[in-house]
C-alpha positions in Angstrom: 13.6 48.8 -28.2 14.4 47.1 -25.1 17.6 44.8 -25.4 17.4 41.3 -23.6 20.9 41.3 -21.2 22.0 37.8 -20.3 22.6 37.4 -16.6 26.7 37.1 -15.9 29.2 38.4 -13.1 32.3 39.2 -15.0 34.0 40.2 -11.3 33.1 36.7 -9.5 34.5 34.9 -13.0 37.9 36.1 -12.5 37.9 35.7 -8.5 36.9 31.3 -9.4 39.7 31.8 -11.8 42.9 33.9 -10.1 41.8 31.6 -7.0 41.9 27.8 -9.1 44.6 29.4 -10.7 46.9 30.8 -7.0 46.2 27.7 -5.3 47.0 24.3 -5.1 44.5 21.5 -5.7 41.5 24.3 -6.3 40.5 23.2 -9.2 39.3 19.9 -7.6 37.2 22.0 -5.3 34.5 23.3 -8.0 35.7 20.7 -11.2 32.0 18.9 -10.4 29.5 21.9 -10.9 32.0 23.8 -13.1 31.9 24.0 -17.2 33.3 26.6 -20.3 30.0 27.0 -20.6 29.3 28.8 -17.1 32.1 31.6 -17.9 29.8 34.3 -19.8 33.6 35.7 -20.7 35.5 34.6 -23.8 38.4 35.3 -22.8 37.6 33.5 -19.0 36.0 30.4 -20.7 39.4 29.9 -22.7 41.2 30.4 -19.2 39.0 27.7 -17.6 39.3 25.6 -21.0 43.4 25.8 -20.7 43.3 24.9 -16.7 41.4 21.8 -17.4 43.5 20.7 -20.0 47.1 21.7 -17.9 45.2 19.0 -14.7 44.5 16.4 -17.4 48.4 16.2 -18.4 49.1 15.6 -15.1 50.5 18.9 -14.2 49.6 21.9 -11.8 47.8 25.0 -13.3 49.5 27.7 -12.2 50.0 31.4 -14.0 52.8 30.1 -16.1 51.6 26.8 -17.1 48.4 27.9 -18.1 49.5 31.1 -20.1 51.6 28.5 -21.7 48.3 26.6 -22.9 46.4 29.8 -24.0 49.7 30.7 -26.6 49.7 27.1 -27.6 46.0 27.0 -28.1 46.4 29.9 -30.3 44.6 32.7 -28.0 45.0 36.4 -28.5 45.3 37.8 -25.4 46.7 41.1 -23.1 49.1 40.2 -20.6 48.2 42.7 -18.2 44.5 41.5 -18.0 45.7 38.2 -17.5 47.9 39.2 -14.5 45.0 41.2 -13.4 42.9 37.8 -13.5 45.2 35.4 -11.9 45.9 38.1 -8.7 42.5 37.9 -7.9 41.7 35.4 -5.1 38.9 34.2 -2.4 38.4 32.2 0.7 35.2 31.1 -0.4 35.5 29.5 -3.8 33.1 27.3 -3.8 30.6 30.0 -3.3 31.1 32.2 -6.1 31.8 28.9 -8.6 27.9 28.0 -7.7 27.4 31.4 -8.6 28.5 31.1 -11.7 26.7 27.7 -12.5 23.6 29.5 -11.8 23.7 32.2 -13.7 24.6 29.8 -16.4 21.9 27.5 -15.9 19.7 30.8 -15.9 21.0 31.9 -19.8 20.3 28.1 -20.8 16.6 28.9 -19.8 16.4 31.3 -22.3 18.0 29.7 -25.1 15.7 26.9 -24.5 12.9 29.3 -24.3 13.8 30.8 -27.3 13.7 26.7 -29.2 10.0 26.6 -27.9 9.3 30.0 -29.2 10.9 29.0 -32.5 8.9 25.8 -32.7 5.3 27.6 -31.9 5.9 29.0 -35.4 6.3 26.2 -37.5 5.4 22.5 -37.6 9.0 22.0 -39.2 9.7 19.5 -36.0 7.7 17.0 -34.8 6.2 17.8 -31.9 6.7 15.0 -29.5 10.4 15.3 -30.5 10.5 19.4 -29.5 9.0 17.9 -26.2 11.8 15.3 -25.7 14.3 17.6 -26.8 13.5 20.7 -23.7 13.0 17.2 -21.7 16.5 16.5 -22.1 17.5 19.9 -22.1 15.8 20.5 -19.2 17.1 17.7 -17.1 20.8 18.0 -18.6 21.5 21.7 -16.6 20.9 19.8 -13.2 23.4 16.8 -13.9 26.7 16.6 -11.8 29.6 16.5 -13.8 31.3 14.4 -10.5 33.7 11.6 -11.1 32.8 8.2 -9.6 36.5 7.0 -10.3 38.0 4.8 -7.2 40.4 2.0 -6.6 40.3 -1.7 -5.5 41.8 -0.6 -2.6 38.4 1.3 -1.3 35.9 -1.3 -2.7 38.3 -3.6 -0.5 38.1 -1.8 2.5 34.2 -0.9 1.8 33.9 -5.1 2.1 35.9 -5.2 5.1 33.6 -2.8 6.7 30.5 -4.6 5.8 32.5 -8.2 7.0 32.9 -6.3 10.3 29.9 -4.8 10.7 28.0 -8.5 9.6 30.3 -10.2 12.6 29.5 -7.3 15.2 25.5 -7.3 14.7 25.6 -3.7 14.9 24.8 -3.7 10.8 22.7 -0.9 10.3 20.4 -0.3 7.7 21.7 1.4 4.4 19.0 2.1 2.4 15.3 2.9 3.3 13.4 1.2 5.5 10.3 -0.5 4.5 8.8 -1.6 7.8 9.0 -5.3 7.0 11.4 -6.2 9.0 12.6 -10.0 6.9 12.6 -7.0 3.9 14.7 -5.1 5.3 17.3 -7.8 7.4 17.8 -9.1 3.6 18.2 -6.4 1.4 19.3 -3.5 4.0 16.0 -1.1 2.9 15.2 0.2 -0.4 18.5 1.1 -1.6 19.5 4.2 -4.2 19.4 3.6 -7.6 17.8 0.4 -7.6 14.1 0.2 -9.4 11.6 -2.2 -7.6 9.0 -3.4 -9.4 6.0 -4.6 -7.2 3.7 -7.0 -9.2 0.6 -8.8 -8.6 -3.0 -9.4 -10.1 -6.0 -7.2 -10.0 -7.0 -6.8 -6.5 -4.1 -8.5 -4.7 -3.1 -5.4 -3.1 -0.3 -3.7 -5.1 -0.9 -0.2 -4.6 -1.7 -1.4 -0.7 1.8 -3.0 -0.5 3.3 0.4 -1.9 1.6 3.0 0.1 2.4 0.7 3.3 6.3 1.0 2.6 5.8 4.6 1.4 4.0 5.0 4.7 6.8 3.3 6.8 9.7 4.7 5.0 8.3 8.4 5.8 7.9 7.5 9.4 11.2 6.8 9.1 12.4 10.3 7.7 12.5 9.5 4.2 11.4 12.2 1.4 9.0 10.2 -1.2 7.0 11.4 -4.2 4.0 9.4 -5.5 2.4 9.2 -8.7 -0.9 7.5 -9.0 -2.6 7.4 -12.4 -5.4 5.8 -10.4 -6.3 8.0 -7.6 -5.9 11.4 -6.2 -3.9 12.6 -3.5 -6.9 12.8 -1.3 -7.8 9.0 -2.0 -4.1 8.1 -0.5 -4.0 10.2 1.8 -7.2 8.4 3.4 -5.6 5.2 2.6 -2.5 6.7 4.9 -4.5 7.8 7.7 -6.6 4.8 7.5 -3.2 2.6 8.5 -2.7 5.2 11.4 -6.2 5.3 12.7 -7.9 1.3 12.0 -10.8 3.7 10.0 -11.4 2.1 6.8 -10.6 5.1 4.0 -14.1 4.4 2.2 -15.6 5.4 6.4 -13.1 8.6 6.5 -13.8 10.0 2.8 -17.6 9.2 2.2 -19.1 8.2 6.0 -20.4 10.0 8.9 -17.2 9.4 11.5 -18.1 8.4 15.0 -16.7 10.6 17.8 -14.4 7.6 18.6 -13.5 7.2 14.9 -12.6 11.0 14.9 -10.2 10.8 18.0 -8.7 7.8 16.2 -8.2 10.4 13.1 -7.2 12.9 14.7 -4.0 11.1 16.5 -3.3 9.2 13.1 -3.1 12.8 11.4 -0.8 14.0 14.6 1.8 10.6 13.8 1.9 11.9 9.9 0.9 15.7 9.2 4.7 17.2 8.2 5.7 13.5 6.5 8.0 14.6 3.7 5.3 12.6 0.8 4.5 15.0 -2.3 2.4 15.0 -4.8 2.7 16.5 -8.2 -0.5 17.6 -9.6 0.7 18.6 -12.3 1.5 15.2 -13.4 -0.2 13.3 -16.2 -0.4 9.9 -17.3 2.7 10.6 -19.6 6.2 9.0 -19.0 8.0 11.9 -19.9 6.1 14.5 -17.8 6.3 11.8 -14.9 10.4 11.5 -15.4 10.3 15.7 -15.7 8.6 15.9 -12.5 10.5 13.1 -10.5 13.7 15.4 -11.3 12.2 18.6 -10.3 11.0 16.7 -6.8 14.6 15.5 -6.1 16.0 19.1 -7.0 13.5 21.0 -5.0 12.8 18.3 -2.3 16.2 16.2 -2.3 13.8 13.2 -2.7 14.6 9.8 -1.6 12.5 8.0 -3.8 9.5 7.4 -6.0 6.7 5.7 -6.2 4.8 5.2 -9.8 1.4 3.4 -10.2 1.3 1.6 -12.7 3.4 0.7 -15.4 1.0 -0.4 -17.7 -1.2 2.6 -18.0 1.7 4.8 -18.6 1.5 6.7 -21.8 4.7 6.3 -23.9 5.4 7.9 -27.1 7.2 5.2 -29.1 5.9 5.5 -32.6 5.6 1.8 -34.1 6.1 0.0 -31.0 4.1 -2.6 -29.2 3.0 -2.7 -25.8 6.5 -5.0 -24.5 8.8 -2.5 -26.6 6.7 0.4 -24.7 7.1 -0.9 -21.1 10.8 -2.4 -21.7 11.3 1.0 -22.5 10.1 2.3 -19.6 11.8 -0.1 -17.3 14.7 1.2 -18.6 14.3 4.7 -18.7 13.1 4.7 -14.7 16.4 2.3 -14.0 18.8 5.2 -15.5 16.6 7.8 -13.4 17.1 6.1 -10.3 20.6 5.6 -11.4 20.8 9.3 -12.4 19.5 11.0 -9.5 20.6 8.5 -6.7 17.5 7.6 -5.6 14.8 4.0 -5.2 12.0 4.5 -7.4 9.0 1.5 -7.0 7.0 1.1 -9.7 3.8 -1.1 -9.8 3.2 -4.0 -12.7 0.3 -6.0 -13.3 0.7 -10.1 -13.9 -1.4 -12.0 -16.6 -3.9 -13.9 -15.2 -3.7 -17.5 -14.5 -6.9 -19.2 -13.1 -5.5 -22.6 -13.1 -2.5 -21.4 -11.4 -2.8 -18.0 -9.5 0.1 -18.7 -7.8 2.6 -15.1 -9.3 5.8 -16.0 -11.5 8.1 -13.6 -13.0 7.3 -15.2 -16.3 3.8 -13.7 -15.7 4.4 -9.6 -15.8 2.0 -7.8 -18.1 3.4 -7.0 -21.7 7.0 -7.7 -21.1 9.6 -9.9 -19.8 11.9 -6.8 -20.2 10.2 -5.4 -17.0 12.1 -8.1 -15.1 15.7 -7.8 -16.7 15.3 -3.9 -16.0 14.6 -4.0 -12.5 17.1 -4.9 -9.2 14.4 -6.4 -7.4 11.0 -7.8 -8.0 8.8 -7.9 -5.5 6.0 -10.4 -5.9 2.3 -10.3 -3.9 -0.2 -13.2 -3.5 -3.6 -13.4 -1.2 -5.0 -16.8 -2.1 -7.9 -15.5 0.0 -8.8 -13.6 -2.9 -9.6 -16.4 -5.7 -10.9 -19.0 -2.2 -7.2 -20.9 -3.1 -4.7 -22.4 -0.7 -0.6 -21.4 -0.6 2.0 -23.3 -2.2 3.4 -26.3 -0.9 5.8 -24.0 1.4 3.1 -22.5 3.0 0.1 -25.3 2.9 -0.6 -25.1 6.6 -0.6 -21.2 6.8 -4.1 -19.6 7.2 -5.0 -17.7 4.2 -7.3 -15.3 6.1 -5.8 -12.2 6.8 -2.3 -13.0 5.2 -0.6 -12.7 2.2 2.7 -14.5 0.9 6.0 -11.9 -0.2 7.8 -13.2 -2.6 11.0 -11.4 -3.7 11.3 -13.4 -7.0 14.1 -11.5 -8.2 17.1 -9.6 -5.9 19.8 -8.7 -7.5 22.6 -8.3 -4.9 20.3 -9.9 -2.3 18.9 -13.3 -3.1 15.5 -14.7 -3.2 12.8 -14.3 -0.3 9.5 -15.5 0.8 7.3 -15.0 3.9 4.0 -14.3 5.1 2.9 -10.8 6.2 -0.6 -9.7 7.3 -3.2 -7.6 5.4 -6.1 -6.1 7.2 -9.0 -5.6 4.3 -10.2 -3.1 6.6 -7.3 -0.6 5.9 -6.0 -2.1 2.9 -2.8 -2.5 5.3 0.3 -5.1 5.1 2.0 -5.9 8.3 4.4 -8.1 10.0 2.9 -10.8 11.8 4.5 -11.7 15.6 3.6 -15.4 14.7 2.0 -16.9 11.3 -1.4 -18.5 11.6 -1.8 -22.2 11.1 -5.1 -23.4 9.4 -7.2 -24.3 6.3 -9.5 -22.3 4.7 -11.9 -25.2 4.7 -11.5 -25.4 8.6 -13.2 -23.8 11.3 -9.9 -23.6 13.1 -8.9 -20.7 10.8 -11.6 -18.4 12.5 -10.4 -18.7 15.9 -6.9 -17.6 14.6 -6.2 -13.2 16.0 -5.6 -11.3 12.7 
């Protein structure tokens, strides 16, 4: 019978340890990516074990100190194969220590294997809960172990350097761009590991909003993934090459193009073939297989951020829970990814309707207030246009044709905003406008006004 051998490097095991172990300060070198658990050794994982616990006392782990730890820890070992350990020694530690997290990572994928195996036998577990469990599991092998300990003194001087930078004008952007340039001048670009929610009613041009800054943001360089419950990649695609071109998408994916429509195509597809945006198709309608596949994208594509639309037709498997529980839950859950993984992630959220008040409030997201306390900024869309209604005080001279009002109703970090952008219908696109209209709906005026 054919015996199952676990993948391991015995020989690179004792070069990470004879070289953490010979030089000062190693240790620090590989402490982020390395556990016990990646030493396929005993005897090497107890080595590993002693070194960590001869740094945390404050001293240096050298031959004697750590042989000192092994006895004291009550390990039965030969002192010649631990001489032969600690004389072994490389230039490129680093190397071999990601060796060794590998190979670990690979015998984890077998003992989870082996739970799935186990659980295709017997209904002993609930099912969703063997699913959350190889979730975690999963996800859990790819998490840096890094330290995010600092001092006031570096938070001091990070401030100074934005102080400086603020008085000099040569601020640069530290997150992502979105293309809207009062966006980004107030909040510095979609920055990592904040979650923005972008809310609006039915037809006021959420998913429009989101593939404009996805759009933007990967002109820019930025590496996004997109999850659409609603439409396939094709759909958004044409929505994509629709801003590029002027086409309308329905024209490009159903219509019989023009030649001058297909010149216009063609250059659009030249400004955004090779744009790091992916697709998972793969993906369901499922929160956890949505999460799973955010995590594989930022592993296999370093990512920069996320898109997700919508919240509320996400499938969540909360038994007993209503509908706010559900999508606080989910709030949450995408917070501590972006959190996790270091990147933005937007996610779309319909508001209640309000006929005697369209105007968008934070008090109006779908299902839960909890949405709102989750995320860092909320991003708020209204085209009076749509429902024949004028702006808010604020904006009562602005021309509703062709516009739509901002509003970032909630910023943590960087304050409240509102402005007026411009949609084009046509190509479902939001733009910055070089100068806002001024006229009534009611008036003739407003159809003299460029768009």
């Amino acid at each position: 019978m054919e015996v199952n051998v676990q993948l391991r490097d015995e020989e690179a095991e004792k070069i990470v340890l004879g070289t953490i172990i010979a030089e000062r300060d190693a240790i620090e070198q590989v402490r982020d990516i390395l556990t016990e658990e990646c030493f396929y050794n005993h005897f090497h994982a107890e080595i590993y074990k002693a070194v960590l616990q001869v740094v945390s006392s404050g001293n240096r782990a050298d031959l004697v100190f750590v042989k000192g730890k092994l006895e004291e820890n009550g390990v039965k070992f030969d002192i010649v194969e631990y001489m032969k350990i600690v004389s072994c020694h490389t230039f490129d530690l680093y190397q071999y220590a990601s060796r060794l997290q590998d190979l670990h990572i690979r015998r984890m994928f077998y003992s989870i294997g082996q739970y799935l195996v186990s659980n295709s036998y017997t209904e002993a577990e609930d099912i969703e809960d063997v699913a959350k469990k190889v979730n975690d599991d999963m996800a859990s092998l790819f998490k840096s172990s890094s330290t995010t300990v600092s001092s006031i003194n570096e938070g001091i001087e990070n401030v100074y350097k934005m102080i400086n930078d603020n008085l000099s004008g040569s601020k640069p952007l530290t997150g992502t761009p979105t293309g809207f340039e009062k966006i980004d001048a107030k909040s510095g670009g979609l920055q990592k590991s904040d979650l923005i929610i972008v809310a609006g009613e039915t037809s006021q041009g959420k998913t429009s909003l989101a593939v404009s800054m996805m759009r933007n943001a990967s002109l820019s360089g930025a590496r996004i993934a997109m999850y659409s419950m609603e439409m396939k990649k094709e759909q958004i695609a044409a929505r994509i090459l629709s801003m590029e071109s002027g086409v309308p998408a329905n024209q490009i994916m159903y219509s019989r193009l023009t030649d001058s429509q297909i010149q216009a195509i063609d250059k659009g597809v030249g400004n955004i073939a090779g744009k790091s945006i992916y697709f998972d198709d793969r993906s369901t309608s499922n929160i956890d297989t949505i999460i799973s596949s955010i995590r594989y994208m930022k592993i296999k594509h370093d990512i920069d951020g996320a898109v997700i639309d919508y919240l509320q037709i996400l499938n969540v498997n909360m038994k007993g829970a209503n509908k706010e529980q559900q999508m606080g839950d989910v709030a949450r859950r995408l917070k501590n990814l972006a959190k996790d993984l270091d990147i933005w992630i937007i996610a779309l959220s319909q508001l209640n309707r309000d006929n005697l008040n369209p105007i968008p409030t934070l008090a109006r997201l779908r299902d839960s207030g909890q949405i709102a306390e989750a995320a860092d900024v909320v991003i708020l869309i209204y085209r009076p246009e749509v429902k024949d209604k004028p702006y808010p005080d604020e904006f009562k001279n602005v021309s509703t044709k062709g516009t739509a009002m901002i509003d970032i109703a909630k910023g943590r970090n960087i304050g409240l905003l509102k402005f007026i952008c411009g949609f084009d219908a046509l190509t479902t696109r939001f733009y910055d406008l070089d100068y806002v209209p001024i006229g009534n709906m009611n008036e003739s005026i407003q159809e003299e006004q460029p768009f």
